[in-house]
C-alpha positions in Angstrom: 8.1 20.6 -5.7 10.7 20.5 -8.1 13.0 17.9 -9.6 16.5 18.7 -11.1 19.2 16.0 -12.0 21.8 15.7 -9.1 25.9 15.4 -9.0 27.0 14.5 -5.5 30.7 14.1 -4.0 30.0 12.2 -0.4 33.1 11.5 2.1 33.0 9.0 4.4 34.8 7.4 7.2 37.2 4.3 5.3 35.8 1.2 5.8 32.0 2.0 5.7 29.9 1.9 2.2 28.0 4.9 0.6 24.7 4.4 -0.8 23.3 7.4 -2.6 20.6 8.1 -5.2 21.3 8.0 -9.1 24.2 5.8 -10.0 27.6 5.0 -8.0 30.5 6.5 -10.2 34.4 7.0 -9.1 35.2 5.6 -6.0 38.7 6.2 -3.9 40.6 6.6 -0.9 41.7 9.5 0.5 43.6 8.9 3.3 40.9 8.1 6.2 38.3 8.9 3.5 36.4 7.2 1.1 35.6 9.5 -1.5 32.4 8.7 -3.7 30.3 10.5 -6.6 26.8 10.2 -7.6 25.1 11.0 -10.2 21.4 11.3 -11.4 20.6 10.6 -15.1 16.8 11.7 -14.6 15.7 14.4 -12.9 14.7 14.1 -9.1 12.6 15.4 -7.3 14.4 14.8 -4.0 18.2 13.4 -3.5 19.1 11.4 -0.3 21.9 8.7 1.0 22.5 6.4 3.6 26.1 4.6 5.1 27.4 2.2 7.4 29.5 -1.0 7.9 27.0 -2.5 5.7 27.2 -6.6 3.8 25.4 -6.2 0.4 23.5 -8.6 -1.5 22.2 -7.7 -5.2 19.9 -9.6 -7.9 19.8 -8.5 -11.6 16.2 -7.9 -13.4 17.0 -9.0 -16.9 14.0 -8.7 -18.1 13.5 -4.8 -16.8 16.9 -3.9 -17.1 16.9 -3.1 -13.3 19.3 -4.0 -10.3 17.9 -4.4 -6.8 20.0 -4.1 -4.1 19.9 -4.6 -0.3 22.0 -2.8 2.2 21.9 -4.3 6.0 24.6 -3.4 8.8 27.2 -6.1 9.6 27.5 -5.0 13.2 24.5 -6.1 15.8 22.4 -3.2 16.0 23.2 -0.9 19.8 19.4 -2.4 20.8 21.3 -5.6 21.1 23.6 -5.0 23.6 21.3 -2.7 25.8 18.8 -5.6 26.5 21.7 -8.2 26.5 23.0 -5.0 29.7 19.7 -5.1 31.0 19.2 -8.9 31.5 22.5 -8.8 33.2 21.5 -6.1 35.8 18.3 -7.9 36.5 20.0 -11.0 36.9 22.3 -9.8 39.2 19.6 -8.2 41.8 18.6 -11.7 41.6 15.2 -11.2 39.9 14.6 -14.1 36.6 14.3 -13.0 33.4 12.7 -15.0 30.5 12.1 -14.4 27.1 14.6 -11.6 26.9 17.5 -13.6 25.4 16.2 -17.1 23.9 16.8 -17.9 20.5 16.5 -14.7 17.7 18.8 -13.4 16.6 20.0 -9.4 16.3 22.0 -9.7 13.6 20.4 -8.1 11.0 22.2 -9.4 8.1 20.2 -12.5 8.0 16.7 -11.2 6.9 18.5 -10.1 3.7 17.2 -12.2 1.3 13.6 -11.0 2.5 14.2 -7.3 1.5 15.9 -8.8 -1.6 13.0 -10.9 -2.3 10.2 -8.3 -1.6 12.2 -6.3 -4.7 12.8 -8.8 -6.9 8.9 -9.5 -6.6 8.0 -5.9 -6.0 9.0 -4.0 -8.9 8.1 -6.1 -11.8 4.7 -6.6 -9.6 4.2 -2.6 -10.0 5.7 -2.2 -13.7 3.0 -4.6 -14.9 0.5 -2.6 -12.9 2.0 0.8 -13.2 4.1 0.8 -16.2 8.1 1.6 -16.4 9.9 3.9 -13.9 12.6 5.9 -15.7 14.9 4.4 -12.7 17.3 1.6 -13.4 18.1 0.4 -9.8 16.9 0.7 -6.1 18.9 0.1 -3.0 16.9 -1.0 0.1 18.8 -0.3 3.5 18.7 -0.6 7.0 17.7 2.3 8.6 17.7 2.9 12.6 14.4 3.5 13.0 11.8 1.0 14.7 8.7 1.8 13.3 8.0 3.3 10.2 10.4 3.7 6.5 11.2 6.6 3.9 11.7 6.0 0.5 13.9 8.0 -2.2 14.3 8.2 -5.5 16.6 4.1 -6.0 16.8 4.4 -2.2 14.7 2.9 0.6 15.6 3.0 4.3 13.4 0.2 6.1 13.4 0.0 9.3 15.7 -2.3 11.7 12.9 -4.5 12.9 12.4 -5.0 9.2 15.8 -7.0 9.1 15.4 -8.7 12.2 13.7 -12.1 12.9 10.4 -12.7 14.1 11.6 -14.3 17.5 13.8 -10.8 18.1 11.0 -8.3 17.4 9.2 -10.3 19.7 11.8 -9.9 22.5 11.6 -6.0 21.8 7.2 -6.8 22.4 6.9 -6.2 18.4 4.3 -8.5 17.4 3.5 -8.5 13.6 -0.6 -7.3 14.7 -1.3 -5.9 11.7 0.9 -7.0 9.4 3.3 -4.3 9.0 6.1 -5.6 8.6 4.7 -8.0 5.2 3.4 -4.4 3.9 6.5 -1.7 5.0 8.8 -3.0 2.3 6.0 -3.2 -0.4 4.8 0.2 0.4 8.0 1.9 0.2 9.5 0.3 -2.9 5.8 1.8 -4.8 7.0 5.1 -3.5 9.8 4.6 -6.6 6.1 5.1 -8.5 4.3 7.3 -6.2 6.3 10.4 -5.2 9.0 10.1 -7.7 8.4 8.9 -10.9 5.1 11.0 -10.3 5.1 13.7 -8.4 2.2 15.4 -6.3 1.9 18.9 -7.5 0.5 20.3 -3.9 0.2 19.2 -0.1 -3.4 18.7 -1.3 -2.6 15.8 -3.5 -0.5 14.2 -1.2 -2.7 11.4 -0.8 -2.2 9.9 -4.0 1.5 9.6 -3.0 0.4 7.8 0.5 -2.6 6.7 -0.8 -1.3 4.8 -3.9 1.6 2.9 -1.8 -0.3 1.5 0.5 -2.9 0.8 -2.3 0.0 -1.2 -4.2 1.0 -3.0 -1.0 -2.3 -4.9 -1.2 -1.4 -6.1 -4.3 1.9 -7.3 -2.8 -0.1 -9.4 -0.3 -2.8 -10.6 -3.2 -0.2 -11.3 -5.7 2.9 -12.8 -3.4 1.5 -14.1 -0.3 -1.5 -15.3 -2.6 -3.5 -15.3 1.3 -6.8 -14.1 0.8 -6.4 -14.1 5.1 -3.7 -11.7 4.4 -5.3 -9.4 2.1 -8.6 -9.0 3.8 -6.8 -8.4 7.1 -5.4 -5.6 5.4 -8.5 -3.6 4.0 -9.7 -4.5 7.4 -7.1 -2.8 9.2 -7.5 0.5 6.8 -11.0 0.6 7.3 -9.9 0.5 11.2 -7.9 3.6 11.0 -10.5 5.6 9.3 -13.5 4.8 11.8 -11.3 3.9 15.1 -12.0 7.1 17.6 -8.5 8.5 18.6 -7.5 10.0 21.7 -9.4 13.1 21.2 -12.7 11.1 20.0 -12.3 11.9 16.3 -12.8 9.5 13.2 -10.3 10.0 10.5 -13.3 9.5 7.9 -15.1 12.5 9.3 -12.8 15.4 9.9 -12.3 16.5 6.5 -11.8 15.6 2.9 -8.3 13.7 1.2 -7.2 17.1 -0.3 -6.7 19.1 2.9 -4.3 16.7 3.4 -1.4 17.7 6.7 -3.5 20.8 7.4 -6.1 18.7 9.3 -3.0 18.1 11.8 -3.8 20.0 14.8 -4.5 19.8 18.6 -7.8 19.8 18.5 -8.8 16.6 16.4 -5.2 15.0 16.5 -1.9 15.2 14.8 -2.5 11.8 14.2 -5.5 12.1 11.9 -3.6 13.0 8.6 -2.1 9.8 8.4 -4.8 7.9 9.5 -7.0 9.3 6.7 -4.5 10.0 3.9 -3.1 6.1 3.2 -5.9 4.3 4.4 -8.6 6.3 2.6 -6.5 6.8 -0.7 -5.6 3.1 -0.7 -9.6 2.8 -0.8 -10.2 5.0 -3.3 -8.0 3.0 -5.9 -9.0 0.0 -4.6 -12.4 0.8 -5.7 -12.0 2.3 -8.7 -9.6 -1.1 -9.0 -12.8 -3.1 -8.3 -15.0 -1.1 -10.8 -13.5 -1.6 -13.5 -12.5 -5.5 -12.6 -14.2 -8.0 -15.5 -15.0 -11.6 -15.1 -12.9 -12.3 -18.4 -10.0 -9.7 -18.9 -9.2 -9.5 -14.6 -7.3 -5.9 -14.1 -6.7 -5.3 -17.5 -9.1 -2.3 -17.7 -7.4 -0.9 -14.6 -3.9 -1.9 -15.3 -4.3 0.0 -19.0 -5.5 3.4 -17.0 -2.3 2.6 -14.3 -0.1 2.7 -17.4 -1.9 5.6 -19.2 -1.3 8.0 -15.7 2.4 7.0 -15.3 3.2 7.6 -18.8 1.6 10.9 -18.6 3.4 12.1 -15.2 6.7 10.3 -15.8 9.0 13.3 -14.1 6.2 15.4 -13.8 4.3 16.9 -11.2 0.2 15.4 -10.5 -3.0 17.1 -9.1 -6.4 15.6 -8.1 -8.0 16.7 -10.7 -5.2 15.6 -13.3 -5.4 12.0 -12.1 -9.7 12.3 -12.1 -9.2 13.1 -16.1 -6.9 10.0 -16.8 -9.7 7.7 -14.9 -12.4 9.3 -17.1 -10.4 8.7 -20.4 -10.8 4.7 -18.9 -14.2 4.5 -17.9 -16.0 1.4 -17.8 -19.8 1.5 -18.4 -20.4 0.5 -14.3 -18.1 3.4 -13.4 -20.6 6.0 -15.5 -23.2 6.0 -12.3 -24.1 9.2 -13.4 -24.7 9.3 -17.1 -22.7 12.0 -18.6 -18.9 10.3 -18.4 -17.5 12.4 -16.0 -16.2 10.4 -12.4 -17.3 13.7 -10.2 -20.0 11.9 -8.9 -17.3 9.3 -7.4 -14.6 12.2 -6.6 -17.2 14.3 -4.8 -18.1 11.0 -2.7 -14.1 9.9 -1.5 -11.9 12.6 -2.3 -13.7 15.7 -1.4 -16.2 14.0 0.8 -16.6 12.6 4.1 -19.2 10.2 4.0 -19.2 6.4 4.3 -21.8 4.2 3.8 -24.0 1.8 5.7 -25.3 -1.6 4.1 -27.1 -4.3 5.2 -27.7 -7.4 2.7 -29.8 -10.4 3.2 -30.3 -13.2 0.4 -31.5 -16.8 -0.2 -31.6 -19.1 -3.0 -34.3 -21.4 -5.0 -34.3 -24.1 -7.9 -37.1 -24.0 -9.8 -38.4 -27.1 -11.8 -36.7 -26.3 -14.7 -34.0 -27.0 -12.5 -32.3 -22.9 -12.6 -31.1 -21.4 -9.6 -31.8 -18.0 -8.5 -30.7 -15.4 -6.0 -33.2 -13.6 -4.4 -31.8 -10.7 -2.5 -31.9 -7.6 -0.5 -30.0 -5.1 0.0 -29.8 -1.5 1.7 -27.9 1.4 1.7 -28.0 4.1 4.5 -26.2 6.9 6.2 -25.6 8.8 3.2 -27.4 11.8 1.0 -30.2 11.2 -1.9 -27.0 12.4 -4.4 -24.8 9.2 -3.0 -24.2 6.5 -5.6 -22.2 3.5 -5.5 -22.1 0.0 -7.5 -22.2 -2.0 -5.0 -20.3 -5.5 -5.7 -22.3 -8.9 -5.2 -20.3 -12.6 -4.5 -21.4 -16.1 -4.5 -19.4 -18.8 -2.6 -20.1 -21.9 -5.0 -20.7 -25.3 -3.5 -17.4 -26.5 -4.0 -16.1 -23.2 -2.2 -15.0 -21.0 -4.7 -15.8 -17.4 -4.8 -17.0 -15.5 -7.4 -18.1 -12.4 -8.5 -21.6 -12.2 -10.2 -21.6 -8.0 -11.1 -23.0 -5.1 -9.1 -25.9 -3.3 -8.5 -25.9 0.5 -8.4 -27.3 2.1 -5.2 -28.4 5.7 -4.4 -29.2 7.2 -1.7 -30.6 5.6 0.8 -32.6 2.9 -0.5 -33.3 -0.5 -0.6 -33.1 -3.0 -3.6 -34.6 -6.6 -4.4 -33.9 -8.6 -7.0 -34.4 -12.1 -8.3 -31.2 -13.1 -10.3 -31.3 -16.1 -12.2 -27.9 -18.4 -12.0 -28.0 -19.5 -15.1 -24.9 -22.4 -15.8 -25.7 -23.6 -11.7 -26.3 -27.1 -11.4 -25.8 -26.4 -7.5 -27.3 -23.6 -4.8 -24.4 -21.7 -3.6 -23.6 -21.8 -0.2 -23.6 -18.0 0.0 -24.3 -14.7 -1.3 -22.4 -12.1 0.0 -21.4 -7.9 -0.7 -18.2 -6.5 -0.6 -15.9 -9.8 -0.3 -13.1 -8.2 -1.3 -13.8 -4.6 0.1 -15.2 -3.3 -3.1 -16.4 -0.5 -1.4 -15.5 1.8 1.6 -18.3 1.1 4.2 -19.6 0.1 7.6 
């Protein structure tokens, strides 16, 4: 991969609008022509553009210095008049239709201010996470596509469903199942961090790319939705992917590690099995480096200050595997040091360049002794993996009044089984629960 700064004359039909990466300069007609340059004041790794008949909408970031922008087409997408074609035909043979044409609308100008939100609330989201892009604006626009987006450097194409209502994508049988269409938006506006403003240096460190955006959607869900429902659903769902058997009868968690990357596309297992391995299992393995280094008093701050620390390093530059595993050892917590020599290869050997996953089962109770202290006596077990395998393993307490907390972790290798008796000290009350893993700590079955 390599990145250069761009400058880009585009003509257009008159009457439809050009957006382009970098920054909109001269602008004229030309006859039937518009006539538009572009230019690019960083370098890029990657230059794209997008046009139609399209209404815009724009906020200003004071605070960043950064313009968001959304792009959707004013004409009813061609969808809309097949069906609308359809329901005629079949009215006509005399058979009824329902559901095809009540209420919804196909107009997809009027979901705007949701891709304009999720921007606004996006990017200063990811610069307190991530740090600063060297970017100064992003344009989100409607692309034709159903199912899936693309993201470029201040450009996003989401996809039309994105911009319609939830009564129309119900019409074309597109449920919201899993949630994709909170997380799309989200995932392709932290491509501005993860693809562009750092690069991957190889296809075998890809997944930090894939990985890291869908990662940084789950805080989009967390931090916006503020649904614990929401983000649960979503770890949920990426565990799915990895374990789900696909057509061929292949796991994504066991055909091969993160770093292999598209060459595990083939026949044989799949050429579905990239994708279902790259984002999901890269998400994980921030997530739980995320979770690690979470503390009871300073929240992300450990996490947040390593975030910062790998952006600023790889701003406009090209990232391996190996380059990000040195910037999470330069921010190691004392729980993340499972292996006593401050070096993470023990975790990177595990998720990145392994295919193993975990088994746990945990079993508790509590007692309050005369003194009037409440303790937590548990259990818990690790299987399915080698004697080398280690993991902290995060423990929760549901509180009487229905808060949930997080107590620590215990460190597990192997497969083994731990008891402890933990005294709550500060507990008037016995919890209603202990449990592992409330917030997917770690990547398990």
């Amino acid at each position: 991969m390599n990145i250069a700064t761009y400058d880009i004359v585009f003509r257009i039909p008159k009457g439809l609008t050009m957006v382009g990466t970098g920054t909109p300069g001269r602008q004229i007609q030309e006859g039937n022509q518009t006539v538009s340059d572009w230019h690019t004041d960083v370098p890029f790794a990657v230059a794209g553009f997008n046009f139609g008949r399209f209404s815009k909408q724009q906020v200003q970031l004071s605070d960043l210095n950064f313009a968001a922008e959304v792009f959707a087409n004013t004409d009813d997408p061609g969808i809309a008049d097949s069906i609308r074609q359809d329901v005629e035909e079949w009215r006509r043979r005399g058979y009824k239709v329902y559901g095809a044409d009540v209420g919804g609308t196909f107009n997809t100008t009027g979901m705007m201010k949701k891709a304009l939100g999720e921007a606004q609330l996006a990017i200063p989201l990811y610069t307190d996470f991530f740090g600063k892009t060297p970017f100064s604006r992003l344009a989100v626009t409607q692309q034709t596509a159903f199912t899936y987006g693309q993201s470029w450097p201040e450009l996003v194409f989401l996809p039309l469903t994105a911009f319609l209502d939830a009564t129309a994508r119900n019409t074309l049988g597109m449920d919201d199942i899993h949630g994709f269409f909170k997380e799309v938006g989200p995932h392709e506006i932290a491509h501005q961090w993860w693809g562009h403003t750092v690069g991957f240096h190889s296809y075998r460190d890809e997944w930090i790319s894939e990985g890291f955006s869908d990662f940084s959607a789950s805080l989009f869900l967390q931090a916006v939705y503020q649904s614990t429902d929401d983000f649960h659903k979503f770890w949920d769902f990426e565990r799915t992917l990895l374990t789900r058997k696909n057509a061929q009868g292949y796991r994504a968690i066991d055909t091969g590690s993160l770093t292999l990357g598209y060459r595990l596309m083939n026949k044989k297992v799949g050429v579905d099995i990239p994708r279902r391995l790259m984002y999901p299992k890269g998400a994980y393995v921030l997530h739980m480096l995320r979770m690690m280094m979470w503390d009871m008093q300073t929240g992300d701050q450990q996490f947040k200050a390593m975030m910062h620390d790998f952006v600023n390093t790889y701003t406009s530059k090209l990232a391996s595997t190996e380059d990000f595993k040195s910037v999470v050892e330069r921010h190691m917590t004392p729980v993340m040091n499972a292996a006593g020599n401050n070096k993470m290869d023990w975790f990177f050997d595990e998720w990145v360049y392994g295919t193993g996953m975990p088994r746990y089962d945990f079993k508790s109770s509590f007692n309050k002794g005369t003194d009037g202290t409440v303790s937590l006596n548990m259990s818990l077990t690790q299987a399915g993996v080698p004697d080398s395998f280690m993991m902290p393993v995060g423990i929760y307490l549901e509180l009487a009044d229905g808060r949930m907390i997080r107590i620590g972790s215990v460190l597990m290798k192997g497969s083994s089984t731990m008891t402890r008796d933990i005294a709550l000290r500060g507990l008037k009350d016995i919890p209603k629960r202990a449990v592992i893993n409330y917030n997917y700590d770690v990547l398990s079955e």
